[in-house]
C-alpha positions as CSV (number, residue, x, y, z in Angstrom):
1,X,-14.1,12.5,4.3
2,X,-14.1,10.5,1.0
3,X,-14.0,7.4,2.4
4,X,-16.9,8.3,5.3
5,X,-19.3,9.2,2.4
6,X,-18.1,6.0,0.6
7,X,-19.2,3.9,3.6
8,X,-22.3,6.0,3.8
9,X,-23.8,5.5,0.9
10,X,-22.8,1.4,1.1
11,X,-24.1,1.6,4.2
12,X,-27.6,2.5,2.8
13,X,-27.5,-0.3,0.4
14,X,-27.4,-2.7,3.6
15,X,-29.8,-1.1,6.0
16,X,-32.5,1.7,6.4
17,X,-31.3,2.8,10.0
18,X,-29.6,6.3,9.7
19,X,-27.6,5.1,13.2
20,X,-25.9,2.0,11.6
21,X,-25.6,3.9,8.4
22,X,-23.5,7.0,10.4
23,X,-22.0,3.7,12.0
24,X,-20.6,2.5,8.7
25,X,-19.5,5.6,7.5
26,X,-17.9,6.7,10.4
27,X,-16.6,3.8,11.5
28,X,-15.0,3.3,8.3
29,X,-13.3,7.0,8.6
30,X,-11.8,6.4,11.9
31,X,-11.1,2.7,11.6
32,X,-7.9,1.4,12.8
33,X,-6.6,-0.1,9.3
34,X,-7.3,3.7,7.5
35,X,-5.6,5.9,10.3
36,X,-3.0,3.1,10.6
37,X,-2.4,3.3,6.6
38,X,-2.2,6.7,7.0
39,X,0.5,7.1,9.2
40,X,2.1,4.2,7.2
41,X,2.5,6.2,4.3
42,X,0.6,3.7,1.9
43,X,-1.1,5.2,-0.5
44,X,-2.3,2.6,-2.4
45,X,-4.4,1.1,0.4
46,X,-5.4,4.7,1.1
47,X,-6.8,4.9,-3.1
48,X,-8.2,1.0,-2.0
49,X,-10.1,2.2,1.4
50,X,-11.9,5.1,-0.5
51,X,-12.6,3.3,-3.6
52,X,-13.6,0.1,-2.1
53,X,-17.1,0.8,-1.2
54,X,-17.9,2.4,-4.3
55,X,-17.3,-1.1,-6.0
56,X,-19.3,-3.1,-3.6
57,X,-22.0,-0.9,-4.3
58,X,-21.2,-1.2,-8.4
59,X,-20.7,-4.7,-7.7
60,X,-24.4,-5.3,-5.6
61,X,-25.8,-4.3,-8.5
62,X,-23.5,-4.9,-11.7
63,X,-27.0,-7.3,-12.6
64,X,-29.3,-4.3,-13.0
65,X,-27.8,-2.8,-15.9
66,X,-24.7,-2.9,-18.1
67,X,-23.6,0.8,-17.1
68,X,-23.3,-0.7,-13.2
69,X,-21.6,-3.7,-14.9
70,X,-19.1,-1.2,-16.7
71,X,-18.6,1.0,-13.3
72,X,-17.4,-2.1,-10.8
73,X,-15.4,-3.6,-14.1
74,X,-13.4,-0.1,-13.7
75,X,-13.6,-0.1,-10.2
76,X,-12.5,-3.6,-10.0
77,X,-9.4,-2.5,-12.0
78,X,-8.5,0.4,-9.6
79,X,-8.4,-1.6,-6.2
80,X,-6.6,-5.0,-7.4
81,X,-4.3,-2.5,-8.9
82,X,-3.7,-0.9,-5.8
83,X,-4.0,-3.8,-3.6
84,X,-2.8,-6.9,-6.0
85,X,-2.7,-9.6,-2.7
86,X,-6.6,-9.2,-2.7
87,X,-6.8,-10.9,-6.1
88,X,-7.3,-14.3,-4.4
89,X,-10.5,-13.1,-2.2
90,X,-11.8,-11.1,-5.9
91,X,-12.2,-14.3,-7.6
92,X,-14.0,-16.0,-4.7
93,X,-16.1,-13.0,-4.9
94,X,-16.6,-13.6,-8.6
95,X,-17.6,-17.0,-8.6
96,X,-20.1,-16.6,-5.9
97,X,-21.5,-13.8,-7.5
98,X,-21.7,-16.2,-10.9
99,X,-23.3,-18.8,-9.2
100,X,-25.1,-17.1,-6.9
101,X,-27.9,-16.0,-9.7
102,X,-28.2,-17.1,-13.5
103,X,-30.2,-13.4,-14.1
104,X,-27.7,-10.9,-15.7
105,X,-24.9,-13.4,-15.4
106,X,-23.5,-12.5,-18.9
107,X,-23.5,-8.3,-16.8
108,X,-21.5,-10.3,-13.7
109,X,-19.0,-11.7,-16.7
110,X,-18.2,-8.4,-17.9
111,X,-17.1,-6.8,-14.5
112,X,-13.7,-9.2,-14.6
113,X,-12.9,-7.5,-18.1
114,X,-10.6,-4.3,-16.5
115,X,-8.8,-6.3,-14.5
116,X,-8.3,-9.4,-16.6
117,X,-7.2,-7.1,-19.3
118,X,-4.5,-4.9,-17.2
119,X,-3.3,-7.8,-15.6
120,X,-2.8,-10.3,-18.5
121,X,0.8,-9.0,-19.7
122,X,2.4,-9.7,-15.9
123,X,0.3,-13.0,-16.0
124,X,1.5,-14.4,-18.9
125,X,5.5,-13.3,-18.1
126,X,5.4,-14.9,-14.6
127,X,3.7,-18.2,-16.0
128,X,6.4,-20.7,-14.9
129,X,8.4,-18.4,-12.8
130,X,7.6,-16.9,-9.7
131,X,3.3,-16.5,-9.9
132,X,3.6,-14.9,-6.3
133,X,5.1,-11.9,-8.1
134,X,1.6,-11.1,-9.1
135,X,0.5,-9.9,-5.3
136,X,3.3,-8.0,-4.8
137,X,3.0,-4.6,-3.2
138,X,2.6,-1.7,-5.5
139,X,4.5,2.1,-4.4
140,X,6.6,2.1,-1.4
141,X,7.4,-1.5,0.8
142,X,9.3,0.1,3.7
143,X,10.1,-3.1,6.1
144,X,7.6,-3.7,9.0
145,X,6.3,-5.8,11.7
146,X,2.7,-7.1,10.8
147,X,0.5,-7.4,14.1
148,X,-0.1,-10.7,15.2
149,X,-3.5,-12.2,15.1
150,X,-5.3,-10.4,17.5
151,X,-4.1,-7.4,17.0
152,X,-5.2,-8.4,13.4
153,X,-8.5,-8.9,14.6
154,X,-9.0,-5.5,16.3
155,X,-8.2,-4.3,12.9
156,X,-4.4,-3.6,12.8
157,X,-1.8,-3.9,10.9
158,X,1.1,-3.1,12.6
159,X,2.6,-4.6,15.4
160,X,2.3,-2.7,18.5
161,X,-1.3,-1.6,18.7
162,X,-1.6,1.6,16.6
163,X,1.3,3.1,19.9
164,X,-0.7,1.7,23.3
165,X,2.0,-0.3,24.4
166,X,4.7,3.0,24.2
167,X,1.6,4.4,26.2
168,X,1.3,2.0,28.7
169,X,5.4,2.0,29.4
170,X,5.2,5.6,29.4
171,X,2.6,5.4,32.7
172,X,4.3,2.5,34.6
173,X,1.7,-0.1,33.7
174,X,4.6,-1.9,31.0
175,X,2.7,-5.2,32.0
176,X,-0.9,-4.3,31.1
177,X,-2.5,-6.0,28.1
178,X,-2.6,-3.5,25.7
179,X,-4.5,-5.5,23.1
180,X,-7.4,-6.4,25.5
181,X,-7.7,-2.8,26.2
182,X,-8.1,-2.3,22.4
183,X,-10.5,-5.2,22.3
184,X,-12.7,-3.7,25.3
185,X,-12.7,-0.2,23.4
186,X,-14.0,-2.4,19.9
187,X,-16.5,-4.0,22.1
188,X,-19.7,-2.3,21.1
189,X,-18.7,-2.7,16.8
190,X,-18.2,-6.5,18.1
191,X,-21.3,-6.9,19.9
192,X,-23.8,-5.2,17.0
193,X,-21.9,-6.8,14.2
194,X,-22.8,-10.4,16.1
195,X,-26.0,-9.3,16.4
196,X,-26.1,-8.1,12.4
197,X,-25.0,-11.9,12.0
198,X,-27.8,-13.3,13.5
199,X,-30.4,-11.2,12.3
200,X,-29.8,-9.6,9.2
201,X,-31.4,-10.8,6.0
202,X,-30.0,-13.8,4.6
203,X,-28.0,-12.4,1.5
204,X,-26.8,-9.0,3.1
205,X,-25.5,-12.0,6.2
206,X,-23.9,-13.9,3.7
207,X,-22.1,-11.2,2.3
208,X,-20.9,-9.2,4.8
209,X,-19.1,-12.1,6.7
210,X,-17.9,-13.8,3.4
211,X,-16.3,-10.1,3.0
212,X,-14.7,-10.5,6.5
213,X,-14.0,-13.8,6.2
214,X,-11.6,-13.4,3.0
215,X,-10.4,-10.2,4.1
216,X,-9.0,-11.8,7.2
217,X,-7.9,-15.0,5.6
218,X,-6.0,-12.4,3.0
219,X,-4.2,-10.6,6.1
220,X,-3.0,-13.7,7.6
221,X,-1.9,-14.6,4.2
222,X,-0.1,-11.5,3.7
223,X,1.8,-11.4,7.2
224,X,3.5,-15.0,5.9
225,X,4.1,-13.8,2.5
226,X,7.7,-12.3,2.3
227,X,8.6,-11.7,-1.7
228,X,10.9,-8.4,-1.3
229,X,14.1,-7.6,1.0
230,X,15.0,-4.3,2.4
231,X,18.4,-5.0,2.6
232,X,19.1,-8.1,4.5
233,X,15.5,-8.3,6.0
234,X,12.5,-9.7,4.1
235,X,9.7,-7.3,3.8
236,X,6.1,-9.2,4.6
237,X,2.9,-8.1,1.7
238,X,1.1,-5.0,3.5
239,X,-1.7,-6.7,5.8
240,X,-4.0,-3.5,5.2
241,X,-5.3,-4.3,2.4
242,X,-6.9,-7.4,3.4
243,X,-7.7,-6.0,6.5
244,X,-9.7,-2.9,5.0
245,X,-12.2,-6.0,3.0
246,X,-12.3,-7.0,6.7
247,X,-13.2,-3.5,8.3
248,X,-15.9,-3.2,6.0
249,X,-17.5,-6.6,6.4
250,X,-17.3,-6.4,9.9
251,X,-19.2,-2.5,10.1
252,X,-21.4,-4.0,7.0
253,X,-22.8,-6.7,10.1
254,X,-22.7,-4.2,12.9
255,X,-24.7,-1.5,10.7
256,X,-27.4,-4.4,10.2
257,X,-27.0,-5.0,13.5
258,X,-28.4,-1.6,14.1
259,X,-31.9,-2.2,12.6
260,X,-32.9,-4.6,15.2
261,X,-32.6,-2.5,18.2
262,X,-34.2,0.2,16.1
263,X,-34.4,3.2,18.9
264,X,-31.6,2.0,21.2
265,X,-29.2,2.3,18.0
266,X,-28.0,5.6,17.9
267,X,-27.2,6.1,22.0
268,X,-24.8,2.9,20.9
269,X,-23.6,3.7,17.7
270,X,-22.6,7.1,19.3
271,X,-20.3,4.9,22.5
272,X,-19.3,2.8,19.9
273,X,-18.3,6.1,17.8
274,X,-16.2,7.5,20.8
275,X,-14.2,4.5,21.9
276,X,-13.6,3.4,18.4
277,X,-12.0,7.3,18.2
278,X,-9.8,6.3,21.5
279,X,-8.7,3.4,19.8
280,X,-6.8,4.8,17.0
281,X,-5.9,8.2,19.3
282,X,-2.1,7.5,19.3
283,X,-2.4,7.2,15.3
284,X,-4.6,10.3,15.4
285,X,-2.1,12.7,17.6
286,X,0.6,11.8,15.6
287,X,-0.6,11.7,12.2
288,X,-1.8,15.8,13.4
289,X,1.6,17.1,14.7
290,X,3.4,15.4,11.9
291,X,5.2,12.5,14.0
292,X,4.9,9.6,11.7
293,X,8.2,9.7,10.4
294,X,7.4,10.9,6.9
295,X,9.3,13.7,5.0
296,X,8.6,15.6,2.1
297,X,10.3,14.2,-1.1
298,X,13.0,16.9,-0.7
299,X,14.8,15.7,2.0
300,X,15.6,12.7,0.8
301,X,19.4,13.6,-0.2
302,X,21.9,16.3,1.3
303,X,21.4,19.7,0.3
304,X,24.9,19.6,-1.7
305,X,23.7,16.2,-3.5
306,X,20.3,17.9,-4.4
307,X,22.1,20.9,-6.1
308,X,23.8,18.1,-8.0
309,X,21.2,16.7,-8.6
310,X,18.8,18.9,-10.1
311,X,22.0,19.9,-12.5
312,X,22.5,17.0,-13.5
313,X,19.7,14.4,-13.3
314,X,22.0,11.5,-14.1
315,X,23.9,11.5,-11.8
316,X,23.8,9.2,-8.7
317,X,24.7,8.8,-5.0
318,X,25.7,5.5,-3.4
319,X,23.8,5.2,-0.2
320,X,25.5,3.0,2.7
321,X,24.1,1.5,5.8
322,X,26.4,-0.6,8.2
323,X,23.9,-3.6,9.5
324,X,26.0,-5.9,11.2
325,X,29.5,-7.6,11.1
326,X,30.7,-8.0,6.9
327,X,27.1,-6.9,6.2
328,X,26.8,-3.2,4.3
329,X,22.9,-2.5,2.4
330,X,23.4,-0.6,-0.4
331,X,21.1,1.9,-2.3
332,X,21.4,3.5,-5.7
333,X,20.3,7.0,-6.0
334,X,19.7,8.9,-8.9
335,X,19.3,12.8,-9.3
336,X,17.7,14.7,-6.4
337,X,16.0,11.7,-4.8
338,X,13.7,8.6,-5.7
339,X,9.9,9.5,-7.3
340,X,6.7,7.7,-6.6
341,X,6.3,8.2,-10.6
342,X,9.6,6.0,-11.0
343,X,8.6,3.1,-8.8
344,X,7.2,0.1,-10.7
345,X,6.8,-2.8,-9.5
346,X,7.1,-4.9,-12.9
347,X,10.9,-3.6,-12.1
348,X,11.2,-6.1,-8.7
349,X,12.5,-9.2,-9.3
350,X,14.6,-12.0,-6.9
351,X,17.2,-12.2,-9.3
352,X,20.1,-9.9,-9.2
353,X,20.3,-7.5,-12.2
354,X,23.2,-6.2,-14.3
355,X,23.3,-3.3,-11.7
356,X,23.2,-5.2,-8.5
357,X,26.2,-6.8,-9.8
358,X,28.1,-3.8,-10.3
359,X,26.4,-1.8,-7.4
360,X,28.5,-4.9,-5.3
361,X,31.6,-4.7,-7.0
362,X,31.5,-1.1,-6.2
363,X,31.0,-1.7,-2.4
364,X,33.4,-4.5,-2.0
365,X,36.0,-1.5,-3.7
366,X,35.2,0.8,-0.8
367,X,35.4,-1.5,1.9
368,X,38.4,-2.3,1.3
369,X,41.6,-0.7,1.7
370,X,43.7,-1.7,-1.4
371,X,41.8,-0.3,-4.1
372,X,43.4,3.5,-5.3
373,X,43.1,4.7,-9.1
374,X,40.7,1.8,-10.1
375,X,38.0,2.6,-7.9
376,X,38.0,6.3,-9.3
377,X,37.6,5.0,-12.8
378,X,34.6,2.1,-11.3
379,X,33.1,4.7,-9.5
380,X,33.1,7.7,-12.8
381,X,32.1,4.7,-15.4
382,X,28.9,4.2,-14.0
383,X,28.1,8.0,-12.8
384,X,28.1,7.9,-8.9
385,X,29.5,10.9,-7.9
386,X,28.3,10.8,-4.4
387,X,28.7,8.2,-1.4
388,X,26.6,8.6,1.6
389,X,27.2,6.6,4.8
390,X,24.0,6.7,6.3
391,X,23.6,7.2,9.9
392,X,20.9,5.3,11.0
393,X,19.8,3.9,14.2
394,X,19.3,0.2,13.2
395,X,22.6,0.3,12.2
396,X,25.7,-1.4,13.1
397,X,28.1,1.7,15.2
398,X,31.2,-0.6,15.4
399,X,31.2,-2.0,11.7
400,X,29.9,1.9,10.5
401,X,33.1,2.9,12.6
402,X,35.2,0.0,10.4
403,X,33.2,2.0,6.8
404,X,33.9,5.1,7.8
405,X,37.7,4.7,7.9
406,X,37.5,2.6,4.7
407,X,36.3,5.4,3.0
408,X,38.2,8.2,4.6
409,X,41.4,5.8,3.5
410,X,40.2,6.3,-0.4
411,X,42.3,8.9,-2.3
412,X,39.7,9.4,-4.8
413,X,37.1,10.4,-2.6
414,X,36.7,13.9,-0.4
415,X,34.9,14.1,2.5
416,X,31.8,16.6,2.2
417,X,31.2,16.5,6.1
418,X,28.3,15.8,8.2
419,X,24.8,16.5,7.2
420,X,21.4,15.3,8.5
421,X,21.4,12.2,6.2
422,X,25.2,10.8,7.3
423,X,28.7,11.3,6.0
424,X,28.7,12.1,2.8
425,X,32.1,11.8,0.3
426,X,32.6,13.3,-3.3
427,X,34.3,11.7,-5.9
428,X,37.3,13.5,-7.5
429,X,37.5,14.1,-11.0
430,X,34.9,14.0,-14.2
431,X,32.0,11.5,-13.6
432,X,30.4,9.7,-16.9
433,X,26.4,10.0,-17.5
434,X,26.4,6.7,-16.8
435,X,23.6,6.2,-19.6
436,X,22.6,2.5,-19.6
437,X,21.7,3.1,-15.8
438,X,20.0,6.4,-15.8
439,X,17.6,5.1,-18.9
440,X,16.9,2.1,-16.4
441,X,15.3,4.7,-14.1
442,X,14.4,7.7,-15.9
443,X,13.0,6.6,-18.9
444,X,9.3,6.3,-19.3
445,X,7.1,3.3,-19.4
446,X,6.5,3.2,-23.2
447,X,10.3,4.0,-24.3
448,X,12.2,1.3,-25.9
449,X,8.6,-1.0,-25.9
450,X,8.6,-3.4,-28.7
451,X,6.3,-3.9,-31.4
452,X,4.2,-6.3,-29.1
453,X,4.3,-4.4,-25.9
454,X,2.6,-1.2,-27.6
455,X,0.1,-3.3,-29.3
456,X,-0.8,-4.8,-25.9
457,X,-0.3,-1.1,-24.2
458,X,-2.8,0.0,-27.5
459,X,-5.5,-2.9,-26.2
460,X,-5.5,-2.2,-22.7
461,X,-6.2,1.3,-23.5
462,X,-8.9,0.6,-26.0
463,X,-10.5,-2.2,-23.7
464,X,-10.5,0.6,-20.9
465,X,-12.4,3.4,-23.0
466,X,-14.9,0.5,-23.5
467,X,-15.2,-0.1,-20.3
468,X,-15.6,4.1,-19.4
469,X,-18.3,3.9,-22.3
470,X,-20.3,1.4,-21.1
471,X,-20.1,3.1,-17.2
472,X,-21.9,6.0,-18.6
473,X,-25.8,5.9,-17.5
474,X,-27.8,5.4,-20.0
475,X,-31.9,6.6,-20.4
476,X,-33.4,9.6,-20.1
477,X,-31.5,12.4,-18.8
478,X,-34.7,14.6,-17.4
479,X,-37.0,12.8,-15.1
480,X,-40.4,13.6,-15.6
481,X,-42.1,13.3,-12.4
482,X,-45.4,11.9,-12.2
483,X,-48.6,14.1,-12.2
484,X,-50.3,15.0,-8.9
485,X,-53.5,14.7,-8.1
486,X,-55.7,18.2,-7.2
């Protein structure tokens, strides 16, 4: 609903038909790269698709005022925060919008102040290492399989069609071009956003397909761009992201498209509605009977490890998944489970850290077979108190077969039994708080800051509440309406 009356009210900025405005708003609701994020779990791109046209509209009209200036500088800040890999296709944006008029260009100037402000510390520590680092992914980067580029073009970003292809092997017709079926449903957004091309007023034109443009080229960019592993496979940037500045382009043309066909627009906006709705139906059904493969936070970790857990916080479970012949993916769990509040991305790097290191020492110990009393002291030094061999399906049975005996073979560790998660062991005897590693992922953003990080936490925070000042609207806060005539 938020992002529907987001598109609406864009929608108005770009045309005064109330079919291509219930187009845009609608469109943007149900549109493949929103239902698609939503069964993906992303929340950032879901924060980025409702915000988004909310700072095109700020944006549009950042000249008129300094309070609009302030209210896309903020907005601004929000969505490259939430979607860093469109930071390329932001700074296009900006310099067209610089050049594009010299009135109120000192206004456009001031919308790059948020972001340029919360983004400087990360920019200055990855000048001369690894700039990329900067686009990463914020929240969860579960591995995936980006859609290729057609399926890009229908406004995926999976592979796999938001589900047709299960569909069409479910009903014999395995064969049948899934993504053409897609394309024929998309068909009447195509035809009216070509027709918004061709038709529209020059700047609204120029706009909405320089939004498409870059929000494609940004997808592409993102399938290719693999700067995180999820074990021993790379994980590619999310593609929604670009793909929503896309979506929104694309019904931005189709919604002018509907002001030159004046009458005959709402009989086709409402087809266009309906198939647009088929489209995504897979997503739809599954995202309503729960079948995405999400889970609440608390069944992350065996019932026995949670009641450790929530004991004591510091302690941590070793989580294993057999992926192949000599290949093991290990996970460090602390407490009851892993927190969205706890993941940051300035914490992913490359380079393997102090506890990657011993996180492998501690796995090449239960692999083998010749470790006894010394793994009991490795394993209590550094506060894991649980192992978990994870059952999943990707995995490796033969080689989980080979871990499994491993571990039964260890002395100091007691098997706990099945439970929906795997086979779980407990370590005998006293485990230590571990507290260099549990500070590493409990301790809050500002603890054990230096002098120069709070001064530069201090001026983000200042800069901000300037920013939130100069958003407020300023003038008179009663209208007084004009006086009629007798």
């Amino acid at each position: 609903p938020l992002a529907a009356m987001g598109g609406w009210i864009w929608g108005a900025q770009l045309t005064e038909s109330k079919a291509g405005r219930a187009l845009l708003g609608l469109g943007w609701a149900l549109s493949p790269v929103l239902i698609g994020t939503l069964e993906a779990g992303r929340l950032p791109t879901i924060i980025v698709a409702v915000t988004l046209p909310w700072l095109l509209l700020a944006a549009s009209r950042c000249r008129e005022s300094w309070s609009w200036a302030g209210t896309a500088s903020l907005l601004a800040a929000v969505v490259l925060a939430c979607a860093p890999v469109l930071i390329p296709a932001a700074l296009v944006l900006f310099v067209v919008g610089l050049f594009s008029s010299v009135r109120g260009i000192t206004r456009v100037l001031t919308t790059a102040i948020a972001p340029l402000v919360l983004f400087a510390p990360k920019l200055v520590s990855l000048i001369g290492d690894s700039p990329l680092d900067l686009l990463l992914d914020p929240g969860i980067t579960p591995a995936y399989r980006p859609a290729n580029v057609w399926q890009l073009l229908l406004g995926f970003p999976e592979f796999g069609l938001a589900g047709w292809d299960r569909i069409f092997d479910t009903i014999g017709l395995g064969g049948a071009p899934a993504t053409l079926l897609a394309g024929v449903l998309l068909v009447p957004i195509v035809l009216l956003a070509a027709l918004g091309l061709f038709t529209g007023r020059v700047w609204v034109t120029v706009l909405n397909a320089l939004l498409g443009g870059l929000g494609f080229a940004t997808a592409l960019a993102a399938t290719q761009l693999r700067l995180l592993g999820e074990g021993s496979e790379s994980v590619a940037l999310w593609t929604g992201s670009g793909l929503a500045l896309y979506w929104i382009g694309m019904l931005g043309l189709a919604a002018v498209g509907c002001t030159v066909i004046a009458r005959a627009a709402a009989p086709l906006v409402s087809v266009a509605l309906i198939l647009a709705l088929v489209a995504v139906a897979p997503l739809a059904v599954r995202l309503v009977l729960g079948q995405t493969g999400l889970q609440p936070g608390d069944a992350q970790m065996p019932a026995i490890v949670q009641a450790a857990g929530a004991a004591d916080p510091e302690l941590h479970t070793l989580v294993l998944t057999a992926q192949g012949e000599g290949a093991v993916r290990a996970e460090l769990v602390t407490g009851t489970g892993l927190r969205l509040d706890q993941l940051r991305t300035a914490d992913r790097t490359a380079e393997a850290t102090a506890q990657d290191e011993w996180v492998a020492e501690i796995v090449g110990a239960l692999a083998s077979t010749g470790r006894g009393d010394d793994l009991q002291q490795l394993l209590g030094e550094h506060g894991v108190g649980f192992v978990l061999l994870s059952g999943s399906a990707d995995g490796d049975d033969a080689e989980r077969a080979r871990l499994q005996a491993a571990l039964d073979h260890h002395t100091s560790l007691s098997s706990a039994g099945q439970t929906d998660h795997g086979l779980l062991w407990r370590l005998q005897g006293e485990v230590s708080q571990a507290a260099d590693a549990a500070e590493q992922s409990t301790a809050s953003p500002l603890e054990g800051t230096t002098l120069s990080g709070l001064t530069v936490w201090w001026v983000q925070v200042i800069v901000l509440l300037g920013m939130l000042l100069l958003a407020l609207p300023t003038g008179e806060v009663v209208e007084r309406p004009e006086r009629r005539r007798k």
